[in-house]
BALOBA-1460 file (C-alpha; in Angstrom, 3 decimals):
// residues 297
<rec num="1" residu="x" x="-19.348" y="23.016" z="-28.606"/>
<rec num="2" residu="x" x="-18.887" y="24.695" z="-31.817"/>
<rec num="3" residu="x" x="-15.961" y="23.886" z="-34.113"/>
<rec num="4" residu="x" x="-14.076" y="27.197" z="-33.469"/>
<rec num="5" residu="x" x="-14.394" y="27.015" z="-29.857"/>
<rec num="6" residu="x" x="-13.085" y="23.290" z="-29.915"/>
<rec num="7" residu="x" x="-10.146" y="24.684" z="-32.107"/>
<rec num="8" residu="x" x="-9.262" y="27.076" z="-30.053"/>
<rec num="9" residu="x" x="-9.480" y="24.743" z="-26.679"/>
<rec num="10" residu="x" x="-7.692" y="22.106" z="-28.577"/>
<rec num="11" residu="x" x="-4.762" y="24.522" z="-29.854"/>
<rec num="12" residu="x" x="-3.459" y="25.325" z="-26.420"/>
<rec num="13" residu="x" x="-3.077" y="21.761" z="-25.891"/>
<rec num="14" residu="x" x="-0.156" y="19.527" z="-27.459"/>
<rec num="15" residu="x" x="0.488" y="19.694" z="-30.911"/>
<rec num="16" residu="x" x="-3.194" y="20.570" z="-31.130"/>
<rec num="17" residu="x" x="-6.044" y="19.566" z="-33.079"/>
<rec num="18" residu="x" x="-5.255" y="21.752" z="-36.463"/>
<rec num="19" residu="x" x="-1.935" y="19.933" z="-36.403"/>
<rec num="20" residu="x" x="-4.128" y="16.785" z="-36.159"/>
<rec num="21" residu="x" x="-6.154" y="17.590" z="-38.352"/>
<rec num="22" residu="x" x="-3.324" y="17.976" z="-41.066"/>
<rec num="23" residu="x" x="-1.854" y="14.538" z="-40.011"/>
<rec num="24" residu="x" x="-5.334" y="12.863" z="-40.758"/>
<rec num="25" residu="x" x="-5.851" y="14.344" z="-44.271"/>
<rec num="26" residu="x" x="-2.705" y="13.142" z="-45.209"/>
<rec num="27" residu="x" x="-3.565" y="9.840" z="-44.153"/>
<rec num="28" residu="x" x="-6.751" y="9.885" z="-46.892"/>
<rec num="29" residu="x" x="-9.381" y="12.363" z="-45.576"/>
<rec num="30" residu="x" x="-9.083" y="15.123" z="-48.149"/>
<rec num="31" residu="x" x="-11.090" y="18.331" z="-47.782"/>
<rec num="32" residu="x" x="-11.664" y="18.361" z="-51.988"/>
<rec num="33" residu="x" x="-13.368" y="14.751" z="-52.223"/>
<rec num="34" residu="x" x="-17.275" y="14.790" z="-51.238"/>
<rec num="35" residu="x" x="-18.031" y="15.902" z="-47.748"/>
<rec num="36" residu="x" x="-20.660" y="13.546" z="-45.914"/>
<rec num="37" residu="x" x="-22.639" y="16.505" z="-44.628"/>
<rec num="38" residu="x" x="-23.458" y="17.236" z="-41.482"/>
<rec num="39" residu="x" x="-23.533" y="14.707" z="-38.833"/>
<rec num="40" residu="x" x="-27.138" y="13.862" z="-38.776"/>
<rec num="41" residu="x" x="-27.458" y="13.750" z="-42.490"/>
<rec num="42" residu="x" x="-24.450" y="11.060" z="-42.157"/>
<rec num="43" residu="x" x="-26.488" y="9.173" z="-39.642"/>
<rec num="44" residu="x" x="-29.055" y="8.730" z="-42.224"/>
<rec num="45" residu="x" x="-27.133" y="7.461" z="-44.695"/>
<rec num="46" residu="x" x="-26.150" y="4.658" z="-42.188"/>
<rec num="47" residu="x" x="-29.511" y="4.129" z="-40.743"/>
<rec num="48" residu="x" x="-27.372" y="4.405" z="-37.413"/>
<rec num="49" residu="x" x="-31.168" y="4.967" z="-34.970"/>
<rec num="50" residu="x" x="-28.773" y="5.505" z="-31.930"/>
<rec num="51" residu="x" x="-25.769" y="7.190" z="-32.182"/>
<rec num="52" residu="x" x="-23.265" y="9.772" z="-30.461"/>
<rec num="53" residu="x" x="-20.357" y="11.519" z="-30.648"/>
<rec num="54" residu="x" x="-17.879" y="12.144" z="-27.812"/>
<rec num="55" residu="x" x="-15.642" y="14.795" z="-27.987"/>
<rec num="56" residu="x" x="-13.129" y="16.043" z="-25.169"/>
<rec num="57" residu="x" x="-11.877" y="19.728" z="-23.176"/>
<rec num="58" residu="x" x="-9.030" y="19.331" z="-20.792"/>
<rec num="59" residu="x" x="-10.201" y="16.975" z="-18.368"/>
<rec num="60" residu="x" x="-13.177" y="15.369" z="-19.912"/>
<rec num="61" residu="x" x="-15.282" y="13.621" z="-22.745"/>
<rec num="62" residu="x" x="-19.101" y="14.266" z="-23.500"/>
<rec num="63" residu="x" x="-21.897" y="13.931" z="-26.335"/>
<rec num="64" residu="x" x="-21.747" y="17.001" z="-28.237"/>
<rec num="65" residu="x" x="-23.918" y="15.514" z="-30.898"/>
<rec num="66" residu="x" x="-26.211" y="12.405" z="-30.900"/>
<rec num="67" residu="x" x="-29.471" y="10.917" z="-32.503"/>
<rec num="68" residu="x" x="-31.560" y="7.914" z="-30.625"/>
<rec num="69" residu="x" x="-29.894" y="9.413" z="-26.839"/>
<rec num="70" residu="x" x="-32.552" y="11.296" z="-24.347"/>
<rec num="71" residu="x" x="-31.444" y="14.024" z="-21.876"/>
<rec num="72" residu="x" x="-29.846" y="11.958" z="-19.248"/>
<rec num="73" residu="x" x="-27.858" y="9.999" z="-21.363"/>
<rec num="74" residu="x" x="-26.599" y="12.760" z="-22.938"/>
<rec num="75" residu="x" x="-25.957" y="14.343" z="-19.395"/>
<rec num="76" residu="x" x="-24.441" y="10.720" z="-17.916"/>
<rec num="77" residu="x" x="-21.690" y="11.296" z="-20.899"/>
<rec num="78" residu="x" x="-19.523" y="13.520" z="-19.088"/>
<rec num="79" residu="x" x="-16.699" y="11.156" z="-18.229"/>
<rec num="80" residu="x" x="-13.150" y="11.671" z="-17.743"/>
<rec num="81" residu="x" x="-10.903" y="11.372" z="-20.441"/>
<rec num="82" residu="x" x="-8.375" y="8.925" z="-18.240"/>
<rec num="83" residu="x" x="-11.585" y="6.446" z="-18.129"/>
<rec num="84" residu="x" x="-11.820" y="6.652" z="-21.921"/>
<rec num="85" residu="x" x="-8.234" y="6.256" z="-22.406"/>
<rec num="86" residu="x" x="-7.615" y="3.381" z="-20.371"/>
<rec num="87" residu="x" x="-10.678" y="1.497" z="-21.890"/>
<rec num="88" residu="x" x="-10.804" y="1.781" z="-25.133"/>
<rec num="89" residu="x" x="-6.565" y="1.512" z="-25.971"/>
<rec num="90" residu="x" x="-6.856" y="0.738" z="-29.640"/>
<rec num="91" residu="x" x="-7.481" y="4.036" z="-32.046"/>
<rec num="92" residu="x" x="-8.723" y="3.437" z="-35.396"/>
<rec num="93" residu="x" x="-11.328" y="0.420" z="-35.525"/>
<rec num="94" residu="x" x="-14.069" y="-0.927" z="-34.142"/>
<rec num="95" residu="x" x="-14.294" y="-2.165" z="-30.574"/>
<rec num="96" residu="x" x="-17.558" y="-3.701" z="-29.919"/>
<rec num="97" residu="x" x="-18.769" y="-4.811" z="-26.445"/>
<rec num="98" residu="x" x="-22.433" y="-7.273" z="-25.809"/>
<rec num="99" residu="x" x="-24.626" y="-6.995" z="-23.247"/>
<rec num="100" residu="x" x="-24.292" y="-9.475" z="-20.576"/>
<rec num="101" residu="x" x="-20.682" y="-9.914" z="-20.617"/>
<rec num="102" residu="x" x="-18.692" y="-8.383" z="-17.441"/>
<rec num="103" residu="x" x="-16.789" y="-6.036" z="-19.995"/>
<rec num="104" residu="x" x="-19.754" y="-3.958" z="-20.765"/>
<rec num="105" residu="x" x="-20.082" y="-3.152" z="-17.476"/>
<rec num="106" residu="x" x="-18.475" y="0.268" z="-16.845"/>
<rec num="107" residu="x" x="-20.289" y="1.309" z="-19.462"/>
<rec num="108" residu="x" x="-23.849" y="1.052" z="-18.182"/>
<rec num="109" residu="x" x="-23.353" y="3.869" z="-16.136"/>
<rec num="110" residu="x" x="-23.478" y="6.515" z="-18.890"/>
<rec num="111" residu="x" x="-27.036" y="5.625" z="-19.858"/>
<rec num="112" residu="x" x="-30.759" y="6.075" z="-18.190"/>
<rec num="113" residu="x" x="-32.856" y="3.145" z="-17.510"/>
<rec num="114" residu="x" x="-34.936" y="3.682" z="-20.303"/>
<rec num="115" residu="x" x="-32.107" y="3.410" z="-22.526"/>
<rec num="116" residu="x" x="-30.045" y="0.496" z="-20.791"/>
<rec num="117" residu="x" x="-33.001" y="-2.012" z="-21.841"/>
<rec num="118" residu="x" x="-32.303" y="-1.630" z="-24.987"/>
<rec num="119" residu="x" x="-28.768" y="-2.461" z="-25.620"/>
<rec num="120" residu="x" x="-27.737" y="-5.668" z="-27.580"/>
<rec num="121" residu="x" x="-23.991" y="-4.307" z="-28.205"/>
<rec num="122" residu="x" x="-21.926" y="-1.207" z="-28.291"/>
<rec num="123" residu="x" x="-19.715" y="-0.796" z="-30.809"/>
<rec num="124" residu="x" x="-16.909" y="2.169" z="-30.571"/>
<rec num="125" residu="x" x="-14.499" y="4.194" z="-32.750"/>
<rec num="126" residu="x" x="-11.930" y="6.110" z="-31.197"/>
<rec num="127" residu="x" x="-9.702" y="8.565" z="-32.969"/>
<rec num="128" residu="x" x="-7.386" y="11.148" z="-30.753"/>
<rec num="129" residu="x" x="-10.417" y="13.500" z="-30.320"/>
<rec num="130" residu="x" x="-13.691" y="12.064" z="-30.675"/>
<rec num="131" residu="x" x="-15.242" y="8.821" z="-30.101"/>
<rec num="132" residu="x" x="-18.204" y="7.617" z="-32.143"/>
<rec num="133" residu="x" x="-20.848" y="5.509" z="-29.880"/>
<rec num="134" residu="x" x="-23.335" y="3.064" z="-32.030"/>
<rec num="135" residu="x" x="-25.895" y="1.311" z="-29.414"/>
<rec num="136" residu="x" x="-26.720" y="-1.528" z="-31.530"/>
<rec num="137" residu="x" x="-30.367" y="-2.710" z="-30.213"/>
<rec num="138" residu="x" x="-30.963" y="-6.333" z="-32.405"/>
<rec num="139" residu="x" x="-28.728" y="-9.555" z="-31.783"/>
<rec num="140" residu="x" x="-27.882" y="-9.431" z="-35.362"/>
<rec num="141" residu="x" x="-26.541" y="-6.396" z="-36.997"/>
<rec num="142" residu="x" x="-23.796" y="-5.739" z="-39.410"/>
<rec num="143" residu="x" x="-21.522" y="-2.889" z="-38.936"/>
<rec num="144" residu="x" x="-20.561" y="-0.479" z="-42.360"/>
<rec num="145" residu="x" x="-16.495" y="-0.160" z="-43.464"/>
<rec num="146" residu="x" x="-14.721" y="0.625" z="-40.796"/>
<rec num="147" residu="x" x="-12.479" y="2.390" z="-43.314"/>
<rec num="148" residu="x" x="-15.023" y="4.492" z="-44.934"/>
<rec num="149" residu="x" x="-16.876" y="5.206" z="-41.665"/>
<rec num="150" residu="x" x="-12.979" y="6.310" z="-40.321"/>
<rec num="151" residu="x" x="-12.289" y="8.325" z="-43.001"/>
<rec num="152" residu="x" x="-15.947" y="10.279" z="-43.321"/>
<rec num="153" residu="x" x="-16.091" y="10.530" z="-39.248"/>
<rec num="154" residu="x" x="-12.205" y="12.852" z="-39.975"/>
<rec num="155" residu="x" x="-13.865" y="14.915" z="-42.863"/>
<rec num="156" residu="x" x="-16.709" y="15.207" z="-40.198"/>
<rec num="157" residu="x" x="-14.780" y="15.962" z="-37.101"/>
<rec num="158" residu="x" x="-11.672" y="18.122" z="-38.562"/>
<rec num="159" residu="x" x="-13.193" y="19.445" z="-41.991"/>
<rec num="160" residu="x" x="-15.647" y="22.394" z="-41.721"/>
<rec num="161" residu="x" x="-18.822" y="22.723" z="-43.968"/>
<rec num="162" residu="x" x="-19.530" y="26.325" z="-45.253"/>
<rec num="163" residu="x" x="-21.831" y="27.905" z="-42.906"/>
<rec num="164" residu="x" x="-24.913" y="28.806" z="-44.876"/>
<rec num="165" residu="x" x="-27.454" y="29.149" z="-42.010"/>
<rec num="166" residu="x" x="-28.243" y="32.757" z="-42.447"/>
<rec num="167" residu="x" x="-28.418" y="32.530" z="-45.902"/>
<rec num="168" residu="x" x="-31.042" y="29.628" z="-46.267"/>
<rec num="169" residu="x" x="-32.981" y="30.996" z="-43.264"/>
<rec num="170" residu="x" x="-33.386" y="33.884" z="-45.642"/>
<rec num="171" residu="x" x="-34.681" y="32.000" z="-48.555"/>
<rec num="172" residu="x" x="-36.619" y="30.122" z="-46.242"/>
<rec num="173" residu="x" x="-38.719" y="32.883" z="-44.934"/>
<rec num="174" residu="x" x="-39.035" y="34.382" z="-48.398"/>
<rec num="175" residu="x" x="-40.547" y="31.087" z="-49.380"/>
<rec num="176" residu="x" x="-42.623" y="30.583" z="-46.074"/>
<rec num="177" residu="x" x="-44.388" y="34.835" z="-46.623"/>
<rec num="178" residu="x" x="-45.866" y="33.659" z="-50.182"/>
<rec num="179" residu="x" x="-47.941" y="30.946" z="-47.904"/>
<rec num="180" residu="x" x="-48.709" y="33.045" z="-45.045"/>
<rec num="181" residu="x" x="-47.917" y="35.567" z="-42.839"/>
<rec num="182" residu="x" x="-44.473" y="34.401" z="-40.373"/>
<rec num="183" residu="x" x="-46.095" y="33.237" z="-36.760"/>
<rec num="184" residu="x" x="-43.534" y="33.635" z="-34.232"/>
<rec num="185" residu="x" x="-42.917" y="31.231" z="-31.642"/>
<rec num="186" residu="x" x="-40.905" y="30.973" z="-28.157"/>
<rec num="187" residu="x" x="-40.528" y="27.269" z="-26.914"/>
<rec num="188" residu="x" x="-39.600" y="26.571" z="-23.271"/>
<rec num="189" residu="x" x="-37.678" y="23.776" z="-22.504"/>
<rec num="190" residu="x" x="-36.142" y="25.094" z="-19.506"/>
<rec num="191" residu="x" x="-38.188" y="22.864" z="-16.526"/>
<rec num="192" residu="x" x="-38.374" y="20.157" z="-18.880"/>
<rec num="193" residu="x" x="-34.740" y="19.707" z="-18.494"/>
<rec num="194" residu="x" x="-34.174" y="20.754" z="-15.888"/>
<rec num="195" residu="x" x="-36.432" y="17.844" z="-14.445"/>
<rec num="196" residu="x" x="-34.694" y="15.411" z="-16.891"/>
<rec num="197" residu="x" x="-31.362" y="15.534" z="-15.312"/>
<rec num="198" residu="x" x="-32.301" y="16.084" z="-12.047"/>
<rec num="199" residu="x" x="-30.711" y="13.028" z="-10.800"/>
<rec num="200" residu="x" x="-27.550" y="13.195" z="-13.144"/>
<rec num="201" residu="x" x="-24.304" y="13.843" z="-10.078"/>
<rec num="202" residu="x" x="-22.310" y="16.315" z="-11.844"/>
<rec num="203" residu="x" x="-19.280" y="17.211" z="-10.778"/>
<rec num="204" residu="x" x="-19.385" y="20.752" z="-10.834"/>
<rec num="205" residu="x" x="-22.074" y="23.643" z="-12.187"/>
<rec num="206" residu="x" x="-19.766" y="24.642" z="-15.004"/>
<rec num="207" residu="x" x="-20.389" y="20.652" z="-16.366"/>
<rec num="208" residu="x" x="-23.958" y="20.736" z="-15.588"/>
<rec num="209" residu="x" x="-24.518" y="24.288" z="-17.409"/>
<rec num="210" residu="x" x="-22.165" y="22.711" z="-20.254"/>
<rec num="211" residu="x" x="-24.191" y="19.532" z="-20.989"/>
<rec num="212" residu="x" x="-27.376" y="21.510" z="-20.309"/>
<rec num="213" residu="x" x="-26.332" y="23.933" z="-23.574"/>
<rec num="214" residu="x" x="-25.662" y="20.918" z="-25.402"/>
<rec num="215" residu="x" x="-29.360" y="19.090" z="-24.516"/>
<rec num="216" residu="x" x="-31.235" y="22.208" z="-25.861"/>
<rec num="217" residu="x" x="-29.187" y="22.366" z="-28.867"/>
<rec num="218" residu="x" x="-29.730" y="18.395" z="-29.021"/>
<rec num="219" residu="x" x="-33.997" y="19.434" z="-28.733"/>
<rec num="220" residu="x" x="-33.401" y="22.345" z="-31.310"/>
<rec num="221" residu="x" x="-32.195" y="19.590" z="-33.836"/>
<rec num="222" residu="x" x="-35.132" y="17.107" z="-32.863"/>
<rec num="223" residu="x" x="-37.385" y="20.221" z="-33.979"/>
<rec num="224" residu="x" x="-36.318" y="21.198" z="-37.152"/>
<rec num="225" residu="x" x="-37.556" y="17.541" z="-38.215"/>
<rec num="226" residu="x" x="-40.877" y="18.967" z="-36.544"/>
<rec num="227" residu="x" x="-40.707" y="22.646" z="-38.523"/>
<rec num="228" residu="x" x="-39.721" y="21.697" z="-41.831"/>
<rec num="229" residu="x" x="-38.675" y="24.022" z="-44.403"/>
<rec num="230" residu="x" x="-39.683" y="26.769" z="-45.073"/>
<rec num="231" residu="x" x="-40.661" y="26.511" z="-41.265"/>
<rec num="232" residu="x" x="-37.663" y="27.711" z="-39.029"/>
<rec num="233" residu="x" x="-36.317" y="27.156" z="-36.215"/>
<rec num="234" residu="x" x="-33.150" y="28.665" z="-33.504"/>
<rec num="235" residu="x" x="-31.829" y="28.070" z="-30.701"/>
<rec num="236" residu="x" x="-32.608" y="30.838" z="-27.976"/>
<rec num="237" residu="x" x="-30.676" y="32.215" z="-24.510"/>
<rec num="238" residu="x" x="-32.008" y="30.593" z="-21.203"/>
<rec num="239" residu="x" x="-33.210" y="27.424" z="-23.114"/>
<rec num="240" residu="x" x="-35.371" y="29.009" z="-25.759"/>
<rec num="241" residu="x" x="-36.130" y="27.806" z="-28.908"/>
<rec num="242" residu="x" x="-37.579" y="29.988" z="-31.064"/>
<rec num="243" residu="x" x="-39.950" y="29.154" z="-34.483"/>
<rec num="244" residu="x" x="-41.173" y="30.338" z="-37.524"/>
<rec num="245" residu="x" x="-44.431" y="28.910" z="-38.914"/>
<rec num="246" residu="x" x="-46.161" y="29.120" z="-42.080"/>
<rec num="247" residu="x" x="-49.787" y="28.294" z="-42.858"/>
<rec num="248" residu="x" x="-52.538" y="29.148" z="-44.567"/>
<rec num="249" residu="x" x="-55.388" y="27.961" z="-41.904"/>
<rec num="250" residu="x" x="-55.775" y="28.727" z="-38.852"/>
<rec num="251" residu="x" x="-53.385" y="27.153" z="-36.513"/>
<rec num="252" residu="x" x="-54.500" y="25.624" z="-33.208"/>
<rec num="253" residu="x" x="-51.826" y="25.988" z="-30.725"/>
<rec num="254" residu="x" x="-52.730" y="23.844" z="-28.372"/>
<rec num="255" residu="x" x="-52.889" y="20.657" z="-31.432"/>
<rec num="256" residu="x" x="-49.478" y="22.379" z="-31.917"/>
<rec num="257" residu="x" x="-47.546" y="21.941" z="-28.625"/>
<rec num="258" residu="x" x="-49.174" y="18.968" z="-27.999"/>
<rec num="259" residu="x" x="-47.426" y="17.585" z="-31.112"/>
<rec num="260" residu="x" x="-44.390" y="19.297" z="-29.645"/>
<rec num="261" residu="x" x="-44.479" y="17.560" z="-26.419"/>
<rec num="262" residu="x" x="-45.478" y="14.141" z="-27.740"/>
<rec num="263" residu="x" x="-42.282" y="14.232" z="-29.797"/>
<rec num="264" residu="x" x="-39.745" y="15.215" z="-27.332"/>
<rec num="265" residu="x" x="-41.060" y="13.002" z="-25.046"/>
<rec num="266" residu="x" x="-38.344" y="10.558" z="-25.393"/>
<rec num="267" residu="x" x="-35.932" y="13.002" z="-25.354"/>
<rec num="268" residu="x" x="-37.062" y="14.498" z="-21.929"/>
<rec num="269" residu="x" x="-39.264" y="11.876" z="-20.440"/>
<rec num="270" residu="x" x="-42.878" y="11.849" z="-20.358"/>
<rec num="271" residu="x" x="-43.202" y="13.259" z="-16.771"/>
<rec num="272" residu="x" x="-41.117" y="16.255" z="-18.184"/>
<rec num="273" residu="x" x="-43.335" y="17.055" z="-20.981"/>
<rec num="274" residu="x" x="-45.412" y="19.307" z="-18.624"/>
<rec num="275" residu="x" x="-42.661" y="21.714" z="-18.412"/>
<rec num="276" residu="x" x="-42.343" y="22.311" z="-21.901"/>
<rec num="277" residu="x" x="-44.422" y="25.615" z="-23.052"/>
<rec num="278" residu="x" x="-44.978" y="27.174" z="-26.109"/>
<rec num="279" residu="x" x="-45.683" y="30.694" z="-26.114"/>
<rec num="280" residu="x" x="-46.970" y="33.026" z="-29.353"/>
<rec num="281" residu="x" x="-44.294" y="36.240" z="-29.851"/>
<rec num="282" residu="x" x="-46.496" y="37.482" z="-32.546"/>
<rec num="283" residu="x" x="-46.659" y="37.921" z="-36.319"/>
<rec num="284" residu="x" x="-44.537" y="39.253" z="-38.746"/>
<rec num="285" residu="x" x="-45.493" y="39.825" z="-42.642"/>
<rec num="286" residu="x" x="-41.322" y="40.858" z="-44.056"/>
<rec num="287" residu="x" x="-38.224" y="38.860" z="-43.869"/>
<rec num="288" residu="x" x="-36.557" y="41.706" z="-42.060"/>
<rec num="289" residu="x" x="-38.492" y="41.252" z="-39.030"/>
<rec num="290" residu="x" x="-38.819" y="37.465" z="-38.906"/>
<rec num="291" residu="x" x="-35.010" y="37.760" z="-39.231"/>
<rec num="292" residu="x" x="-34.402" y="39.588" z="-36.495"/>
<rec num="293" residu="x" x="-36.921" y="37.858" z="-34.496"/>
<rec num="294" residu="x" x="-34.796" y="34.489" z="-34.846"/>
<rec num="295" residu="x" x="-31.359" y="35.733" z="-34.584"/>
<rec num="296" residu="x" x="-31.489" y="38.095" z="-31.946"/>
<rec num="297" residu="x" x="-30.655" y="37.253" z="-28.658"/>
């Protein structure tokens, strides 16, 4: 869910999540002091290798971003918010539960097989509109500040970066055309899925199309790791991803999706990989047209 969309859901509700917002800068996050970037960039900085971030709509709570989680995971999320509330009743620190012990329990059920083996700990933060989900996968860990990862997770939550996508997709491409001509991509990741959360019981189609939006735009981040700068990439309609590649030799496509495939993999699941397909749109020599290419619909 983008920022202005969760603004406006979280305005008609209570004092809403502007007022919020307000209430937390005054308690120390302050837009002026350095921002800690986007929310993977921040996961960097912490070397956190599986994280997520819950946020909420009326009724519920779900990933809406996350590094380390595949599809079903990210699908088993949606949870309602009374479940949240009623286990996690302190806001503000951490609350940090080991595998093994009986109150870890209810929580196995928002993760896939794959993902349940490798749990040591879980270790949560819970403000009044997000919760932030470290799987901690070695005995012995230490966790960062939780003051400084409170106060950063606000500025990240309730303080908007500057969008500047257009502008450095622009100066992007103009670097990209002094290598090569713009090859223009589609990526399918429709089946793949589709097949991935096959099994997930949602409660409803509206929840399954939701966290199905959110596990393409999940893949879309996985792949800009893939297609570097001044390689593009955007997220599509009907769970296309499309890509802008640069290079000077001759590119073999099939090397190319297979590199694709082997890294979403754990995202999707290996048996899912087949449905992934990557299809050529065609070239395009001006920034105009490789523009247009990525940002229309």
């Amino acid at each position: 869910m983008g920022l202005l969309s969760y603004i406006d859901t979280m305005e008609q509700q209570g004092p809403g999540l502007l007022a919020r917002a307000e209430q937390y800068c005054a308690e120390g996050a302050h837009p002026e002091e350095s921002h800690p970037g986007n929310f993977y960039e921040w996961c960097k900085k912490y070397n956190f290798s599986k994280v997520a971030l819950l946020q909420h709509d009326e009724t519920h709570f779900f990933i809406t971003k996350s590094i380390g989680f595949d599809a079903e995971s990210i699908a088993l999320s949606y949870s309602s918010k009374d479940f949240w509330e009623g286990t996690l009743v302190t806001n503000g620190s951490w609350q940090s539960f080991t595998q093994g012990t009986t109150e870890i329990g209810s929580f196995n059920q928002f993760f896939s097989e794959q993902m349940l083996s490798m749990i040591s700990k879980l270790h949560f933060i819970k403000l009044d509109d997000c919760i932030l989900l470290i799987v901690q996968e070695e005995e012995s860990a230490s966790l960062p500040d939780i003051n400084i990862v409170k106060k950063e997770l606000i500025q990240l939550v309730y303080v908007p970066t500057e969008n500047t996508n257009t502008l450095a997709l622009e100066e992007a491409i103009k670097k990209g055309l002094t290598i090569s001509s713009a090859n223009l991509y589609f990526l399918s990741i429709k089946s793949a899925v589709s097949t991935a959360i096959k099994d997930v019981p949602f409660p409803d189609e509206k929840a399954k199309g939701k966290m199905t939006d959110i596990i393409y735009a999940h893949i879309e981040e996985i792949c800009k790791t893939l297609f570097q700068t001044p390689n593009c990439t955007q997220l599509g309609n009907n769970g296309e991803i499309k890509i802008v590649f640069f290079s000077k030799d001759e590119i073999d496509e099939q090397l190319l999706q297979f590199h694709i495939t082997q890294t979403l993999a754990d995202m999707v699941g290996k048996d899912a990989t087949s449905g992934i397909v990557l299809l050529m749109a065609g070239i395009c020599s001006n920034i105009k047209g490789t523009m247009t290419f990525l940002q229309q619909g």
